[in-house]
C-alpha positions as CSV (number, residue, x, y, z in Angstrom):
1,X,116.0,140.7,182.8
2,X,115.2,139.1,179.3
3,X,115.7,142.8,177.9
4,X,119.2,142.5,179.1
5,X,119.9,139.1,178.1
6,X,118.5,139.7,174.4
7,X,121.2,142.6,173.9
8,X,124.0,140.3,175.5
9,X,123.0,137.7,173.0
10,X,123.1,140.1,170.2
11,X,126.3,141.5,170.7
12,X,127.8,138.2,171.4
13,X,126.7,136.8,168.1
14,X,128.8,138.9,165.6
15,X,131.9,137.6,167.9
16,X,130.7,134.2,167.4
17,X,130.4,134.6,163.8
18,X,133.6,136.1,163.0
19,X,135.4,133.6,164.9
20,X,135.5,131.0,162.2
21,X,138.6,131.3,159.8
22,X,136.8,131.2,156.0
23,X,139.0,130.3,153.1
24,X,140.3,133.1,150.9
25,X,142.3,131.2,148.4
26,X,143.5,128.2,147.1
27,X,145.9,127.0,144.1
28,X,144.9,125.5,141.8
29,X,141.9,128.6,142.2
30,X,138.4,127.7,142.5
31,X,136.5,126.5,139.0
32,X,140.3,126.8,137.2
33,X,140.8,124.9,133.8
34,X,144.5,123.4,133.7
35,X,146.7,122.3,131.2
36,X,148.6,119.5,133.7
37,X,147.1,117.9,136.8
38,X,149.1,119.6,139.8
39,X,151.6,117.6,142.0
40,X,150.2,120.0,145.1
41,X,147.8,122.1,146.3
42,X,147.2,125.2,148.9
43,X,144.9,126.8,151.2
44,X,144.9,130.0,152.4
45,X,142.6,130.9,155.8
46,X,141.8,134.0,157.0
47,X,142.2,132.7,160.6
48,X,143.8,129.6,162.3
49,X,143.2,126.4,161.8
50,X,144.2,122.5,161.9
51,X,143.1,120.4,158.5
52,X,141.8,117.4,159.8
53,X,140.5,115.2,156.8
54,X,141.7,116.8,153.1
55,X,140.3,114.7,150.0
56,X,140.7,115.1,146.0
57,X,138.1,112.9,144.2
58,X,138.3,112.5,140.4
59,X,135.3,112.5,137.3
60,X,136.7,109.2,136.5
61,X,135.8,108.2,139.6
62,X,139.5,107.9,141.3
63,X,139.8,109.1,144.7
64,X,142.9,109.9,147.2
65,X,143.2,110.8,150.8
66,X,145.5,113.6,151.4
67,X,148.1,112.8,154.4
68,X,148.1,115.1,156.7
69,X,150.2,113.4,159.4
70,X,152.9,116.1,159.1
71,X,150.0,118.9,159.4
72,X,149.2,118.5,163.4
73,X,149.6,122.6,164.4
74,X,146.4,125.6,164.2
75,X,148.1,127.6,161.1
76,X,146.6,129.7,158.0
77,X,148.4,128.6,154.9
78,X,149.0,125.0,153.6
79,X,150.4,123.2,150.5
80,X,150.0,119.5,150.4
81,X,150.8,117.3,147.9
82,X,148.5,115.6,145.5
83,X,148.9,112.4,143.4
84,X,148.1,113.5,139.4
85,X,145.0,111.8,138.3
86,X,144.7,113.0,134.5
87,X,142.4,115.0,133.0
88,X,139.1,115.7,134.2
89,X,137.3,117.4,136.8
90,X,138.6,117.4,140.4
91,X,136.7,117.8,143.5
92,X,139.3,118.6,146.3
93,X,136.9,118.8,149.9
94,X,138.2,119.7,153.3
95,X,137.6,119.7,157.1
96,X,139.4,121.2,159.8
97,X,138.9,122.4,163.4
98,X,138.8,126.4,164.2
99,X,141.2,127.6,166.8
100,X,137.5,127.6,168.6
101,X,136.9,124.2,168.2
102,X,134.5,124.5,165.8
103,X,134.2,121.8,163.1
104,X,134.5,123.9,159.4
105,X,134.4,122.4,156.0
106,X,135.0,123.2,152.4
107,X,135.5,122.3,148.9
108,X,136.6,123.5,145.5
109,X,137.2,122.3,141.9
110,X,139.0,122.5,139.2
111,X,139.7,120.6,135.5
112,X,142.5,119.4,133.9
113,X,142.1,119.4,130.0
């Protein structure tokens, strides 16, 4: 019987696993170097999910929550906008909740020169 549950388990796994949506782009692109701060920016998923907490954080030490009050549906692609901070480094991190309930999280950066 634990022969037969070990194979269950095993096969199940890779289904778990591939449930989760991962992030395949964003704009501005991860680690970018920009001439002007951006007034938005995107996410692409490879799978569904709902953003629940999006914030951009600044080397000056500036900080901004992103509203997402008009973001409330499971979906793959968002642009949101984002209050220019000036130049320096930008830390935009992420969390949202998988069409599985799963809790994910992210984050990229870019700079503004």
């Amino acid at each position: 019987m634990k022969h037969i549950s070990a194979v269950i388990i095993f096969f199940l796994l890779p289904t778990v696993a591939y449930a989760h949506s991962k992030m395949d782009a964003t704009s501005p692109t991860d680690g970018a170097v920009l001439n002007e701060a951006p007034t938005e920016i995107a996410f692409t998923f490879s799978g569904k999910l709902r953003l629940t907490k999006v914030e951009a954080s600044h080397s000056s030490g500036g900080a901004q929550t992103i509203d997402l009050s008009d973001h409330t549906s499971f979906t793959n692609e968002f642009t949101l906008p984002i209050d220019p901070m000036g130049p320096g480094s930008y830390d935009i991190e992420w969390r949202g909740l998988g069409t599985d309930g799963h809790a994910m999280q992210g984050s990229f950066t870019f700079n503004v020169e």
